[in-house]
N, CA, C and O atoms as CSV, one atom per row, in Angstrom:
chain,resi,resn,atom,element,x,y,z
A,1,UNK,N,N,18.191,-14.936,-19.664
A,1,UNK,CA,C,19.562,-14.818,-20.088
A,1,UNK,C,C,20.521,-15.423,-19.059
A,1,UNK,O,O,21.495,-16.069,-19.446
A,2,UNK,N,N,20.222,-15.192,-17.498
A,2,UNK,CA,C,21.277,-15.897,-16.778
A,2,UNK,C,C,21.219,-16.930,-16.719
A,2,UNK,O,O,22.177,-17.683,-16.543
A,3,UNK,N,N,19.718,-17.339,-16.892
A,3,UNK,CA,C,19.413,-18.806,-16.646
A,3,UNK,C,C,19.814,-19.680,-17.723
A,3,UNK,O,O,20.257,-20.826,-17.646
A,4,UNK,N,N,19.584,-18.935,-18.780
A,4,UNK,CA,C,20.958,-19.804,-20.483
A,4,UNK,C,C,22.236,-20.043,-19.782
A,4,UNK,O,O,22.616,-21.164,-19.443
A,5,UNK,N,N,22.800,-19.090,-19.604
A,5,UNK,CA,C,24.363,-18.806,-19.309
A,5,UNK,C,C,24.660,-19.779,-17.956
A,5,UNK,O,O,25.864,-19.979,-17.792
A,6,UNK,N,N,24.029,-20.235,-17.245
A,6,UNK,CA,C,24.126,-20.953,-16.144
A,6,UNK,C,C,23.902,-22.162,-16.560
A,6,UNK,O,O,24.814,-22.864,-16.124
A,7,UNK,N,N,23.072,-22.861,-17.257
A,7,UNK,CA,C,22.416,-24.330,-17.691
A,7,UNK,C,C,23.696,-24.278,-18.788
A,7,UNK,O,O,24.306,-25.333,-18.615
A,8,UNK,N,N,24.286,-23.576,-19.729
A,8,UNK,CA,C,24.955,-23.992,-20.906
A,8,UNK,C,C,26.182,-23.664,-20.138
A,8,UNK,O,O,27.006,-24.302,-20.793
A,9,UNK,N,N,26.998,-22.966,-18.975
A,9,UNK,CA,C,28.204,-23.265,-18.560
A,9,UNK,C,C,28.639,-24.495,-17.871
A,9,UNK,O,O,29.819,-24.843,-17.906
A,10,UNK,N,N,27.145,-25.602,-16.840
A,10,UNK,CA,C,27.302,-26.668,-16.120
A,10,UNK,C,C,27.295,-27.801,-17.013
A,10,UNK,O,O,27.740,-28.890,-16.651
A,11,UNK,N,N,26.642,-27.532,-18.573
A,11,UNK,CA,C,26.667,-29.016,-19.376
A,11,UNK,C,C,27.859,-28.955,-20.497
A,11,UNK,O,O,28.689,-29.792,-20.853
A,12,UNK,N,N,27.604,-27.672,-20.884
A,12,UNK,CA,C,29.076,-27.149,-22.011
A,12,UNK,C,C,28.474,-26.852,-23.236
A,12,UNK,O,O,27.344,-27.304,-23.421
A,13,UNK,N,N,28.893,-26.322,-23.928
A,13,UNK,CA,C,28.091,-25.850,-25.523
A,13,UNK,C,C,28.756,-27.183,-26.341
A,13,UNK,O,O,28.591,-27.031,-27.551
A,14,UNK,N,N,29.181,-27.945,-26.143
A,14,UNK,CA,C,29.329,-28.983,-26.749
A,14,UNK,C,C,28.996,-30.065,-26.381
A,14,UNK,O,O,29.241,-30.887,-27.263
A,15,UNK,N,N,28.343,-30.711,-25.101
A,15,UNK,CA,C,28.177,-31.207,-24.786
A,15,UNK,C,C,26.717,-31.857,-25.173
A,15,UNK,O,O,25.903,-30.970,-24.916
A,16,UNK,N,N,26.200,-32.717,-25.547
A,16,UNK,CA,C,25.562,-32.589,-26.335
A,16,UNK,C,C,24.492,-33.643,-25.118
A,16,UNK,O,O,23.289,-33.533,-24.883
A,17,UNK,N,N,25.441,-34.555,-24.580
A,17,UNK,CA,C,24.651,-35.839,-23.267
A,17,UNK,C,C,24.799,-35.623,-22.267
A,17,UNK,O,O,24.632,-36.341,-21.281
A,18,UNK,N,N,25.294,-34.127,-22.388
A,18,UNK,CA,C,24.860,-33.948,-20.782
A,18,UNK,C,C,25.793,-34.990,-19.958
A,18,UNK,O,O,25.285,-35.352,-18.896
A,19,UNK,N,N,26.993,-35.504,-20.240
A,19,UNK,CA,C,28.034,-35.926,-19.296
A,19,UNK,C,C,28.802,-35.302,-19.070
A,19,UNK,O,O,29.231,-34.568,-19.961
A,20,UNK,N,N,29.438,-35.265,-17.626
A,20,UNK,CA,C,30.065,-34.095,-16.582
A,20,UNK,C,C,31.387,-34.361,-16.936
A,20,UNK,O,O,31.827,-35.496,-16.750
A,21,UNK,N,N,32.132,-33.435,-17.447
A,21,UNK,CA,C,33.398,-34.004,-17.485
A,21,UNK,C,C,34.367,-32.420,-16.942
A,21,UNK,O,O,33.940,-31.326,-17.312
A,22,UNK,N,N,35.440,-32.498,-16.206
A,22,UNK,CA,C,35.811,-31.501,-15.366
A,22,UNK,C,C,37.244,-31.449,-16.445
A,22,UNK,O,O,38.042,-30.620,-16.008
A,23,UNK,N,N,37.594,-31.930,-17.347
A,23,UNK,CA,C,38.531,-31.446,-18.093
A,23,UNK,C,C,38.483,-30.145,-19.197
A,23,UNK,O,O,37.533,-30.190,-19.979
A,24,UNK,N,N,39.294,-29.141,-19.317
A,24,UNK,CA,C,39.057,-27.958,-20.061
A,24,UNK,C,C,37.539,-27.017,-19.564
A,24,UNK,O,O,36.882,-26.390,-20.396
A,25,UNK,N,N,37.280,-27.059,-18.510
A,25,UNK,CA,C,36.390,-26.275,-17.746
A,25,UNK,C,C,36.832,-24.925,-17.257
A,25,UNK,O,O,37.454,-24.873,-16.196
A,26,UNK,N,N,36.582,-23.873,-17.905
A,26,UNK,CA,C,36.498,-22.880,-17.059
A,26,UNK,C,C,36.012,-22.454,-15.949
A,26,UNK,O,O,34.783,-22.522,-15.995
A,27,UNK,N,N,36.229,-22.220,-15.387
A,27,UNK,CA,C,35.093,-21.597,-13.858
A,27,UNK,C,C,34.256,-20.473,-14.716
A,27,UNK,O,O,34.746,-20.086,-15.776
A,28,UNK,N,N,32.885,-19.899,-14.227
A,28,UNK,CA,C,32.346,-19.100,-14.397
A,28,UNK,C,C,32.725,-17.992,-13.204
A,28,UNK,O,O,32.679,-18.471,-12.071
A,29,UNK,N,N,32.980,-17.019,-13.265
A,29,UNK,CA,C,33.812,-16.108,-11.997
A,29,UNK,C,C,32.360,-15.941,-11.527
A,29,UNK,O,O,31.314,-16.253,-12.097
A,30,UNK,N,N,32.597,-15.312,-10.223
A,30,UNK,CA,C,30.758,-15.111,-9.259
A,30,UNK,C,C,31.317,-13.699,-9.576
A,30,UNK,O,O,30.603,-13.040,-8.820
A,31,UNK,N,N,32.159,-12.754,-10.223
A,31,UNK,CA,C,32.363,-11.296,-10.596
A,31,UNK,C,C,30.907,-11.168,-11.650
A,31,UNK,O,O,30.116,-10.241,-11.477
A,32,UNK,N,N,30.674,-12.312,-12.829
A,32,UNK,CA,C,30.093,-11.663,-13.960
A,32,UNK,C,C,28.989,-11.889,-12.802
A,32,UNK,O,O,28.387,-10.865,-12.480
A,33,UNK,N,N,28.617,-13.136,-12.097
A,33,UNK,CA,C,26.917,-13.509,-11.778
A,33,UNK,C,C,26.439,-11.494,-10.861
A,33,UNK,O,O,25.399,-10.842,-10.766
A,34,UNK,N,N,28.109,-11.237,-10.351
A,34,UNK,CA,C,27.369,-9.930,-9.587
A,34,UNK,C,C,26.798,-9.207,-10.676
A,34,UNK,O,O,25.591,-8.968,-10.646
A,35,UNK,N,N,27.468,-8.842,-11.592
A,35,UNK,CA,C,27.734,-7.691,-12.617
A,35,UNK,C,C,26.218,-7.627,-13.180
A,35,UNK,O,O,25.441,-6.672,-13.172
A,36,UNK,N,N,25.998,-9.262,-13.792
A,36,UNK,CA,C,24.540,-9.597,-14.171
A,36,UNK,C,C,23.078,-8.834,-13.129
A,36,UNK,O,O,22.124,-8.142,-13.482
A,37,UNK,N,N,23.402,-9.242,-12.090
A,37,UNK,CA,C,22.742,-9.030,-11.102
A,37,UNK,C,C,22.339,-7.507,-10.788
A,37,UNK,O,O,21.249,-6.981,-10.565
A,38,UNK,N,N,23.557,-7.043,-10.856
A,38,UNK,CA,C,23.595,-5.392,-10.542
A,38,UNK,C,C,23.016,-4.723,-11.378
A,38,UNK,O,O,22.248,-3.803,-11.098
A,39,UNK,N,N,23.375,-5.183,-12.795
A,39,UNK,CA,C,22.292,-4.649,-14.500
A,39,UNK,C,C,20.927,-4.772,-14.475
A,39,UNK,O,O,20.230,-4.023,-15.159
A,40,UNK,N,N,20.339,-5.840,-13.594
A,40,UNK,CA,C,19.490,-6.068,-13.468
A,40,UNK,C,C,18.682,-5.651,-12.803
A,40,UNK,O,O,17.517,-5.693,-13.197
A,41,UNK,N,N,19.052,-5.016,-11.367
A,41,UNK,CA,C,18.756,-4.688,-10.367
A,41,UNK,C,C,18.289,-2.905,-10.775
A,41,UNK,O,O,17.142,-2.506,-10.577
A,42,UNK,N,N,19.041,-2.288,-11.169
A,42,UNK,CA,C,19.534,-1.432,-11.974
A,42,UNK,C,C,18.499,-1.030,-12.763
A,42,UNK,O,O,18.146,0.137,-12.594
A,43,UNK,N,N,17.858,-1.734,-13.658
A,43,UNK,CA,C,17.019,-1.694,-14.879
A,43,UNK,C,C,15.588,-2.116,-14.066
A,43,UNK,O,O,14.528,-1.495,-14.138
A,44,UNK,N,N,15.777,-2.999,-13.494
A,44,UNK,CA,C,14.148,-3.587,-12.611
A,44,UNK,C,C,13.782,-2.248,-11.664
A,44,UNK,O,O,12.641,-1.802,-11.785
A,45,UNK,N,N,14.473,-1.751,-10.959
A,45,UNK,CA,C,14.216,-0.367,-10.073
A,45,UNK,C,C,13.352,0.324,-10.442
A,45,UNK,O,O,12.211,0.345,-9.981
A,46,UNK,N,N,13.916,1.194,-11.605
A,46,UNK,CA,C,13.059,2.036,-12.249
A,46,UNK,C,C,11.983,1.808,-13.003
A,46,UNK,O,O,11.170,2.675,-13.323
A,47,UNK,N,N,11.938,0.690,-13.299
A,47,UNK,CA,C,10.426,0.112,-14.210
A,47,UNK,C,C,9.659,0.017,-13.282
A,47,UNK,O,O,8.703,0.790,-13.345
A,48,UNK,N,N,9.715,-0.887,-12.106
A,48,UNK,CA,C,8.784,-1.059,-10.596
A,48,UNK,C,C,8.592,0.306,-10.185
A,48,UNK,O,O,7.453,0.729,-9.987
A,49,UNK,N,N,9.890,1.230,-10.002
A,49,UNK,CA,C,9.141,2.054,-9.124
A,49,UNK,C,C,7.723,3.038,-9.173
A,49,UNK,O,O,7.012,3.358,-8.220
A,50,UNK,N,N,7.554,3.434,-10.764
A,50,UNK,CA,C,6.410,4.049,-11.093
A,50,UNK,C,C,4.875,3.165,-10.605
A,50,UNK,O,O,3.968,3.743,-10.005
A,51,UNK,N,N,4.834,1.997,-10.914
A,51,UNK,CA,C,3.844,0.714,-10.360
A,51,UNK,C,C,3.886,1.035,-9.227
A,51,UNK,O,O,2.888,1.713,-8.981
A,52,UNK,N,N,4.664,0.889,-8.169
A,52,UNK,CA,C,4.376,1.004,-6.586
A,52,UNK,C,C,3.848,1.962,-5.921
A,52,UNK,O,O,3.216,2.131,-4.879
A,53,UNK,N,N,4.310,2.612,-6.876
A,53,UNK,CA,C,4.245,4.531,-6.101
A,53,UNK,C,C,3.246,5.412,-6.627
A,53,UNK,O,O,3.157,6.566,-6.206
């Protein structure tokens, strides 16, 4: 899922050739990449920890 959201924010959902164009670009904020991260982190914990322990 991040790895969609990362490959389809650098080419564009319209972009169809993959040419870079910096007009009407949003930034992707590094707020959601934490948020992603933290859900993740979050949810991976408790599944691993029974396996380890």
């Amino acid at each position: 899922s991040i790895i969609h959201l990362t490959f389809l924010h650098e080419s564009g959902s319209k972009n169809l050739l993959g040419i870079t164009t910096n007009c009407n670009k949003i930034p992707f904020h590094p707020y959601f990449y934490a948020k992603e991260v933290l859900g993740f982190i979050l949810i991976l914990v408790p599944l691993i920890t029974p396996i380890l322990f």
